[in-house]
PLY file of the C-alpha trace (Angstrom):
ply
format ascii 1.0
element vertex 58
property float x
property float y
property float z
element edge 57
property int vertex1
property int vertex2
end_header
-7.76 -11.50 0.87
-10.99 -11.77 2.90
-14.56 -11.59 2.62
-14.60 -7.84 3.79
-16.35 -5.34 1.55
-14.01 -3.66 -1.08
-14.16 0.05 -1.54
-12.64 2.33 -4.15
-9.62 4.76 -3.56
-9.31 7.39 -6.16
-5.88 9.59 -6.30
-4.54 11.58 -8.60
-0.20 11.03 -9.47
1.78 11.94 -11.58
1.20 10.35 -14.91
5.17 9.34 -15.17
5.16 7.89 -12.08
2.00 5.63 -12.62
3.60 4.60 -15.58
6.35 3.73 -14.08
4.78 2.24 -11.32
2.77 -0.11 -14.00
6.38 -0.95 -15.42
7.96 -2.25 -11.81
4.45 -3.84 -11.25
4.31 -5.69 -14.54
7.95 -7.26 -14.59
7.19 -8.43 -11.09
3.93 -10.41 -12.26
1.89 -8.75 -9.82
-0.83 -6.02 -10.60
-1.14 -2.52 -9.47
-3.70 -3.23 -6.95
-2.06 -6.35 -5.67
0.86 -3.96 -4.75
-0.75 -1.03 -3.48
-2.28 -3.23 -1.50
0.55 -4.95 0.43
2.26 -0.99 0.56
-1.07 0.38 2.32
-0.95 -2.90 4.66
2.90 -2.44 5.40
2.59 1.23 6.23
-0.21 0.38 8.49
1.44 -2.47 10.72
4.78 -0.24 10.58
2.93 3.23 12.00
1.10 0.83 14.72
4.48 -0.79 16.08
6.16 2.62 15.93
3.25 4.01 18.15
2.99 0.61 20.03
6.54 1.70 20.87
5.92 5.33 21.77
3.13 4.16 23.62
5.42 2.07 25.81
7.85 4.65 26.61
5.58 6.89 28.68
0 1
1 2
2 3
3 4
4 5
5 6
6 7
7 8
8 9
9 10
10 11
11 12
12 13
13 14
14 15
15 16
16 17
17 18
18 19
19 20
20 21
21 22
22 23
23 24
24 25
25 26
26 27
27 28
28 29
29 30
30 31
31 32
32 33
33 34
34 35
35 36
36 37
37 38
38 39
39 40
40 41
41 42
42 43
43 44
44 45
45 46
46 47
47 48
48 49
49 50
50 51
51 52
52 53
53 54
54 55
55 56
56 57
């Protein structure tokens, strides 16, 4: 990760699904945050080819 300032992200979930979430995380090795996250950078690069590709099509 790089140099760029960290900020906090506060949500509230369903406690089962944190837990479980914390399960999947922890037989994985990774941590919570570590996931989240790869998920958050993912979704991002997905949604900007998809509109990349809208985009393209006018």
């Amino acid at each position: 990760m790089s140099d760029e300032k960290l900020v906090t992200l506060k949500l509230q979930i369903p406690e089962t699904l944190r837990n479980a979430f914390k399960g999947a995380c922890a037989v994985q090795g990774k941590t919570m945050r570590d996931v989240m996250i790869a998920a958050m950078q993912h979704y991002v690069e997905e949604t900007t080819e998809q509109d990349r590709t809208k985009d393209s099509g006018k």
